[in-house]
C-alpha distance (Angstrom), angle and dihedral (degrees) to the residues before:
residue distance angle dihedral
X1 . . .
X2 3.71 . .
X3 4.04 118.6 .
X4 4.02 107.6 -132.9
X5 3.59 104.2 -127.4
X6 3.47 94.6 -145.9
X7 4.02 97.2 43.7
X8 4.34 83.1 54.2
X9 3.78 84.3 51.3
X10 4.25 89.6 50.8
X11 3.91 88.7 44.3
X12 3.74 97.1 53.0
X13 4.11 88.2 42.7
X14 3.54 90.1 64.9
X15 3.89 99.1 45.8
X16 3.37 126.6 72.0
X17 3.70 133.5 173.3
X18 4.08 135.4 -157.6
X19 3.50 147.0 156.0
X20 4.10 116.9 52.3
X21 3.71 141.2 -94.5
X22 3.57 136.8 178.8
X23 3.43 137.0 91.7
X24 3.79 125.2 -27.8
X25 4.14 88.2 14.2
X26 4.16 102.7 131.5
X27 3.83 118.9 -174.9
X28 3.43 101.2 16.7
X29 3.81 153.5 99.7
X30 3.96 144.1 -150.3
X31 3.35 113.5 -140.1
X32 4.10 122.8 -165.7
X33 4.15 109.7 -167.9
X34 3.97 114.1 -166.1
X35 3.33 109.0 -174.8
X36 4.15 110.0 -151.2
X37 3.63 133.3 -173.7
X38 3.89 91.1 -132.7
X39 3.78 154.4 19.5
X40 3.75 100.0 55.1
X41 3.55 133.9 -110.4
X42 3.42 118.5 -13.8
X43 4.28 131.9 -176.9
X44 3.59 137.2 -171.9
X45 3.43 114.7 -175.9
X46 3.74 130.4 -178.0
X47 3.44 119.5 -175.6
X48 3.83 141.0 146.9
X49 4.18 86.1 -138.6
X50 3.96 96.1 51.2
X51 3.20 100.3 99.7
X52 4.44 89.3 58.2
X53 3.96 92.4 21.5
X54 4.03 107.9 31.5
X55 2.79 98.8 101.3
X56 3.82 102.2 49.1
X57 3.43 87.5 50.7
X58 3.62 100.7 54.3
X59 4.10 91.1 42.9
X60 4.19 81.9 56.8
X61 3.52 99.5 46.1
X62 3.75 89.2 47.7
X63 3.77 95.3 49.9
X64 3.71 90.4 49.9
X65 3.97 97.1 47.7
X66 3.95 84.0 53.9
X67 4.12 96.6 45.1
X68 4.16 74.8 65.1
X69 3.23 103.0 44.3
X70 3.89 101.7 -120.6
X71 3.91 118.7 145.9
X72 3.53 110.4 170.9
X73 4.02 116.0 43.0
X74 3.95 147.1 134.1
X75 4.22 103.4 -120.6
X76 4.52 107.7 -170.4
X77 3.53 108.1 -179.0
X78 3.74 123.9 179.3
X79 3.44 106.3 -178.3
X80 3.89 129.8 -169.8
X81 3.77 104.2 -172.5
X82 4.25 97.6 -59.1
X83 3.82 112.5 172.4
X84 3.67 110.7 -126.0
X85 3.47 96.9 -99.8
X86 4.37 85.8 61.4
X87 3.37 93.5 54.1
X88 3.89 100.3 44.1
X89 3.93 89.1 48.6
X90 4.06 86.3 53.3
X91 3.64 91.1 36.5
X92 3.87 84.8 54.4
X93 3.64 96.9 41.0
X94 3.55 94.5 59.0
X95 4.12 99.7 48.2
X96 4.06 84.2 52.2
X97 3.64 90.9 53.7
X98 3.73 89.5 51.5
X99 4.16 107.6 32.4
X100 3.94 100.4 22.1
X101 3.38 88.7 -135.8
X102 4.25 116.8 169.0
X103 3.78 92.0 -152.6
X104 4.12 117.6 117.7
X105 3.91 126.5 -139.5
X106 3.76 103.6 -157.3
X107 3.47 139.8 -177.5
X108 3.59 124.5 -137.5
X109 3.79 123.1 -92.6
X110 3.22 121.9 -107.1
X111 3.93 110.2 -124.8
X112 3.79 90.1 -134.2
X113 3.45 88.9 58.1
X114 3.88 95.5 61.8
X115 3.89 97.2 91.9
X116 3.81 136.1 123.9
X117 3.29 123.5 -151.2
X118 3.97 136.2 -146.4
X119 3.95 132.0 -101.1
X120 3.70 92.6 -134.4
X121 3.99 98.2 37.8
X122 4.04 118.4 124.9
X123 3.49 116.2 -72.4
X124 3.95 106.9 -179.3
X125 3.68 99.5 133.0
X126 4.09 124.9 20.0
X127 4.02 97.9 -173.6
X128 3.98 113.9 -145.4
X129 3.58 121.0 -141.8
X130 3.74 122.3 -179.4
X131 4.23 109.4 -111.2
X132 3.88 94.3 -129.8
X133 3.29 103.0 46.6
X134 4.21 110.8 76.9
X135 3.70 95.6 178.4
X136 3.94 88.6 74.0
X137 3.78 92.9 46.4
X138 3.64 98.1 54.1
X139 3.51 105.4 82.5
X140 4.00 98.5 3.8
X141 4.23 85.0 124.3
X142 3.56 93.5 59.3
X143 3.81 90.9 70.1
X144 3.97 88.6 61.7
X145 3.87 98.2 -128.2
X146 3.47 106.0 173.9
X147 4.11 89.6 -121.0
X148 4.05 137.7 11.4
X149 3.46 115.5 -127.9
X150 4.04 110.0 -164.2
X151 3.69 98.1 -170.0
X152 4.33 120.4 -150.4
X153 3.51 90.1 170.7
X154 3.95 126.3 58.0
X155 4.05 95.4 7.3
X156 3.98 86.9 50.5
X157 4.16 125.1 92.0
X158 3.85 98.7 -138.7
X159 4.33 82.6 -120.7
X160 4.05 81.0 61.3
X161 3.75 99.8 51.4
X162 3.89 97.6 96.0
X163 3.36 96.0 38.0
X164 3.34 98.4 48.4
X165 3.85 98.5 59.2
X166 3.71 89.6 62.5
X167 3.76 90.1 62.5
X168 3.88 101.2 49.0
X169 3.88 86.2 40.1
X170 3.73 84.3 60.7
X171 4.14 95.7 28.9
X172 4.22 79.7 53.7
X173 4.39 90.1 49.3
X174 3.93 94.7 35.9
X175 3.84 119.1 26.1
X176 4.08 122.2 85.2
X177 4.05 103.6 -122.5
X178 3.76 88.6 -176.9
X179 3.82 90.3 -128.7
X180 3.29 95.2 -52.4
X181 3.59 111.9 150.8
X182 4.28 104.7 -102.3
X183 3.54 106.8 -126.5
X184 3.91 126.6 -179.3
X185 3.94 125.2 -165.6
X186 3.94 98.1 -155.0
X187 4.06 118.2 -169.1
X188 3.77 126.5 -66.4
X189 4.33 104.5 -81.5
X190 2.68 129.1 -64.3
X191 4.04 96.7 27.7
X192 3.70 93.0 46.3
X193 4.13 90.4 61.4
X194 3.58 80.3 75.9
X195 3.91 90.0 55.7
X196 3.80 92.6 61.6
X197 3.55 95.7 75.5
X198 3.79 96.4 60.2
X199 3.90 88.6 53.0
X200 3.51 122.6 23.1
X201 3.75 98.5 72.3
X202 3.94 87.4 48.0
X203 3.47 98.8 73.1
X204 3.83 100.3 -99.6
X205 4.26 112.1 160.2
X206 3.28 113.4 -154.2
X207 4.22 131.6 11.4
X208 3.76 121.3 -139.2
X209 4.16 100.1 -138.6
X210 3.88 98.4 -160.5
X211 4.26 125.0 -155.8
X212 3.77 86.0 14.2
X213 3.62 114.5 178.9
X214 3.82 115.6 166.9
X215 3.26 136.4 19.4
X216 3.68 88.3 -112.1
X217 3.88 87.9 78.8
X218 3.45 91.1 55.9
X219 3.82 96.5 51.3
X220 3.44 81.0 52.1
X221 3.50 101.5 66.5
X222 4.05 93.0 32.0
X223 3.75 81.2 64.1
X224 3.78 99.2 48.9
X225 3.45 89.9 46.4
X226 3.79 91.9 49.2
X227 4.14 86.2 57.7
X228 3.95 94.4 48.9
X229 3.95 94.1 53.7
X230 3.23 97.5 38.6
X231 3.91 90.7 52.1
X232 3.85 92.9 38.6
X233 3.78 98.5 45.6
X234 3.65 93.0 -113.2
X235 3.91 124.8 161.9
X236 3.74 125.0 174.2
X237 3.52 137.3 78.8
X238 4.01 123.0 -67.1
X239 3.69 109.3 -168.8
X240 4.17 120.5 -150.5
X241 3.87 116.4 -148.7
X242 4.17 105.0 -170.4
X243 3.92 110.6 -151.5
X244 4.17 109.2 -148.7
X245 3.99 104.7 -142.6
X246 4.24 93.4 165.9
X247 3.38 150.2 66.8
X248 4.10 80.9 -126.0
X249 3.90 92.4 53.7
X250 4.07 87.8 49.4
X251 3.60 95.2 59.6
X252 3.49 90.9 40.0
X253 3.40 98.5 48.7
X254 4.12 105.7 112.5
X255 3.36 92.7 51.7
X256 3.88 90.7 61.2
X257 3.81 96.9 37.8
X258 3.81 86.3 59.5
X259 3.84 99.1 53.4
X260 3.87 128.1 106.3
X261 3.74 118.6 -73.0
X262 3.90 91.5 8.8
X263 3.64 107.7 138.2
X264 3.53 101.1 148.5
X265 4.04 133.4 27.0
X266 3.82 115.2 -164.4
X267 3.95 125.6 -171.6
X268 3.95 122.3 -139.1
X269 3.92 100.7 -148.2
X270 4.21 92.9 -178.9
X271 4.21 80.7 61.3
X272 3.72 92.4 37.9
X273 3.74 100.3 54.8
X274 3.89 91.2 36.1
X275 3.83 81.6 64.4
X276 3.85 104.3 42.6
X277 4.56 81.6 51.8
X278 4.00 86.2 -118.5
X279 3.97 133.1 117.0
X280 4.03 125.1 -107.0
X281 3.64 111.7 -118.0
X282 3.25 139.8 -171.7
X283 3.39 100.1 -120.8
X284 4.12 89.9 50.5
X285 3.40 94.2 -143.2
X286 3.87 87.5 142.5
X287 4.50 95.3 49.7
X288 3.80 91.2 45.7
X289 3.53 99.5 107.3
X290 3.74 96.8 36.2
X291 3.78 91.0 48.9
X292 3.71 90.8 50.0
X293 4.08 94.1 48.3
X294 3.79 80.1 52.7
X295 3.57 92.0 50.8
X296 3.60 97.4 46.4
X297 3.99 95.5 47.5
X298 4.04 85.1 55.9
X299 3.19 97.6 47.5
X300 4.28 92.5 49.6
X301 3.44 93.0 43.0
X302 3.75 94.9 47.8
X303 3.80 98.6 -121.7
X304 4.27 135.8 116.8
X305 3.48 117.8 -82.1
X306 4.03 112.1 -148.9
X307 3.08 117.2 -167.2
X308 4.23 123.7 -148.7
X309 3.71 135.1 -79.2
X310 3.64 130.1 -82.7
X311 3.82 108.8 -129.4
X312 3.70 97.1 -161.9
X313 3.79 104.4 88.4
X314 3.92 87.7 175.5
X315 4.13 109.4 53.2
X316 4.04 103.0 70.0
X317 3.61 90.2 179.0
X318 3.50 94.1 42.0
X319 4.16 89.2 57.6
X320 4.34 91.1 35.9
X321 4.04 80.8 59.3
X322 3.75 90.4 48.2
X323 3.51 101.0 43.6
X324 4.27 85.8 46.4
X325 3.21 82.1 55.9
X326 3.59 98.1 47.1
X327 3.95 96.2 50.1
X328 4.14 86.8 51.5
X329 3.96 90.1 61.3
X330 3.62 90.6 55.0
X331 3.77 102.9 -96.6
X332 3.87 124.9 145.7
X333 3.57 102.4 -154.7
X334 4.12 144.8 -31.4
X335 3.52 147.1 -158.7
X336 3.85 145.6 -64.0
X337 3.23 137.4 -159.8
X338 4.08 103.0 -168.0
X339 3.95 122.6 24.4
X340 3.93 94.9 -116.3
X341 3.95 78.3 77.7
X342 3.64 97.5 64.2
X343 3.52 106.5 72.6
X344 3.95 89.6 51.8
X345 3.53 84.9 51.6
X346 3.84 97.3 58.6
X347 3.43 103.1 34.5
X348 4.19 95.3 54.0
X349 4.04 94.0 38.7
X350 3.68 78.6 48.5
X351 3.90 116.7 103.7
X352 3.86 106.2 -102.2
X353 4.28 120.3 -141.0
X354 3.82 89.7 -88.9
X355 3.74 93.0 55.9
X356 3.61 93.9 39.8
X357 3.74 94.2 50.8
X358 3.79 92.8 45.8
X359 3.62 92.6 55.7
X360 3.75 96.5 46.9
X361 4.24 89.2 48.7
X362 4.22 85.7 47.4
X363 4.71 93.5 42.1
X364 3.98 83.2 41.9
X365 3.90 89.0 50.1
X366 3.71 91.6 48.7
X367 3.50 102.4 46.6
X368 3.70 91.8 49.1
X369 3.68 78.5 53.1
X370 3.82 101.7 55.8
X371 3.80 90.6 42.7
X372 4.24 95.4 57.6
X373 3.37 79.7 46.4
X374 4.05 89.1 -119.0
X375 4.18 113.4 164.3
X376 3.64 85.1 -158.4
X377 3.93 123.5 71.3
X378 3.86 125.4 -156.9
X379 3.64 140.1 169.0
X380 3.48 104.3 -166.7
X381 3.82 121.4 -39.7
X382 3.54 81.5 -29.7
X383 3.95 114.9 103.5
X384 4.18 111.1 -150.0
X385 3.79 134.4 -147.2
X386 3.74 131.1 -146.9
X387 3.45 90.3 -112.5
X388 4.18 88.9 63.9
X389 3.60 88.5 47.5
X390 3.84 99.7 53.9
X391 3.68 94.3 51.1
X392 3.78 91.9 41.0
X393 3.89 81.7 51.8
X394 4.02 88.8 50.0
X395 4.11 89.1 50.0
X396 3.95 87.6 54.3
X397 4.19 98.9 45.6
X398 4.17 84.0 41.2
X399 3.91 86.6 46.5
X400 3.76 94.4 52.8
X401 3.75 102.1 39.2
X402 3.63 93.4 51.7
X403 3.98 88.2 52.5
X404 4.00 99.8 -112.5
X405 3.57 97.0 107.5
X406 4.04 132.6 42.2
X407 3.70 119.0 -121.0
X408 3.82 87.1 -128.5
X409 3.88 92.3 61.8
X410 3.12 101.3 131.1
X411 3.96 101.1 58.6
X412 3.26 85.8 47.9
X413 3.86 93.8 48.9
X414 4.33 90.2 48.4
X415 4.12 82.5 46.2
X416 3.80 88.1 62.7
């Protein structure tokens, strides 16, 4: 029997697939949708849970084919352990692709998740986590990274870009990020403006901007975002960290560091040297200048500068040198790409005794100051400007909150 072309062209319109299976895939599920114009609903589920979950799972998927009105339809589900807010945002995925429909399926918010965060709050470690892939998102906050980066750019096939901002929209409502700050890297402009409307009304803080290279961009997104909260209701801060990939961004970097809701700039050095035609190294002999301009555009425009991932998730020495390294060029933090990386992170952008006792001997000295009354501060023969103090000041409140100093410092510094 002879196939009709046309009929096999019908059959595949109606069916659409997402989600992933195969070996080594954890917390996940494929879903196949056939949409039919009889027989009612129909599910096959496979799943090494259905015998203490079936049922559950069924009772969702029904619920959600109803909430879109569809009656007769093939459901496949191979499931590997998703939570319920994986399989909804497949389960969703999949009737868009088919219906077009504009209606959302969302899961409740976790109340923990309901926090803003601060321009100038530590920003050591951002942790990436690819935006398909839910078994790396589930318990990414218990590592303690200062921020969670779901990523829709980089990490994401271009097949898996729709899909995949169903299941951070979700991972952003449902998933404990242990007050981590809740970052999102959306797609390069313009395709990531599209990105904002999966996240911005879900509570997301900041937005990774990636191969930035005008302020223009930026305004760009400040103006989407604008639209969305203003249509949604929304109030609260949503902070914008650019990421400079090019020899463009470089010299164009000031210009972005000093746009609105900037409050940190990062660089992306495999980008960087993949556009100058050289090799990353270690030693970055070949990014100084562009992670200096970075530097210096931060520092100007009174933001963070973070510096870039290090893609060796086995050499620990190898990544304390680079993040040393890092902190002497004037950054305040950088990337990682596995959570092994964090605590190197934190403890080497962390002050060290000699920094920590300096600032205590230049606060003491001021405070003394300000109490005789004195316009003038000194610590020794050694006159002091405000500048000194502040980031003296910022060495003491990073000191204490990371634990290596006592909040009662200073009677224990006038004790000794």
């Amino acid at each position: 029997m002879k196939i009709n072309p046309k009929n096999q062209e019908a059959d595949v319109a109606n069916i659409a697939t997402t989600g992933n299976k195969g070996k080594g895939i954890r917390s996940d599920c494929q879903v196949v949708l056939e949409l039919r114009q009889t027989g009612g609903i129909e599910i096959q589920l496979t799943s090494k849970v259905k015998v203490m979950y079936g049922e559950s799972i069924l009772r969702m998927c029904n619920e959600i084919l109803g909430f879109y009105e569809i009656k007769d339809a093939l459901l496949q589900i191979e499931d590997s352990g998703a939570l319920d807010l994986v399989l909804t945002a497949r389960l969703e995925a999949a009737i868009k692709k088919l219906t077009g429909s504009t209606k959302e399926y969302l899961p409740e918010i976790l109340p923990q998740n309901q926090y803003q965060t601060a321009k100038d709050r530590d920003r050591f470690s951002r942790l990436y986590l690819p935006g398909n892939s839910p078994s790396l998102m589930i318990n990414a906050g218990i590592h303690k990274p200062n921020g969670v980066i779901l990523d829709l750019e980089d990490a994401v096939a271009a097949s898996k870009k729709e899909e995949a901002r169903y299941l951070v929209r979700n991972a952003l409502r449902g998933l404990d990020f242990y007050g981590a700050e809740r970052m999102v890297r959306i797609n390069q402009i313009p395709a990531g403006l599209i990105d904002l409307d999966y996240i911005i009304p879900h509570n997301v803080n900041l937005i990774l901007v990636p191969k930035c290279e005008s302020a223009d961009q930026i305004a760009q997104v400040n103006k989407r975002i604008k639209e969305i909260k203003k249509a949604k209701s929304i109030s609260g801060d949503i902070w914008l960290m650019p990421i400079i990939e090019s020899a463009l961004g470089v010299l164009k970097a000031l210009e972005i560091a000093t746009s609105e809701n900037v409050v940190a700039m990062a660089i992306g050095l495999e980008d960087y040297t993949a556009d100058l035609g050289t090799r990353r190294t270690n030693e970055g002999t070949e990014s100084f200048f562009a992670r200096s301009m970075v530097v210096n555009a931060c520092k100007a425009a009174g933001i963070q500068a973070i510096d870039s991932v290090f893609s060796d998730i086995a050499d620990m020495e190898a990544l304390k040198q680079n993040v040393l390294r890092s902190k002497a060029l004037g950054f305040d933090g950088m990337g990682c790409i596995h959570p092994r990386q964090i605590r190197v992170i934190h403890d080497n952008f962390a002050p060290d005794e000699a920094e920590i006792d300096k600032a205590k001997k230049i606060v003491n000295a001021f405070i003394e100051a300000t109490e005789k009354g004195l316009g003038v501060v000194s610590l020794g023969t050694k006159m002091i400007d405000p500048p000194v103090v502040k980031r003296a000041q910022h060495t003491i409140d990073m000191a204490i909150s990371m634990g290596k100093l006592s909040p009662q410092w200073r009677n224990e510094f006038l004790t000794t």
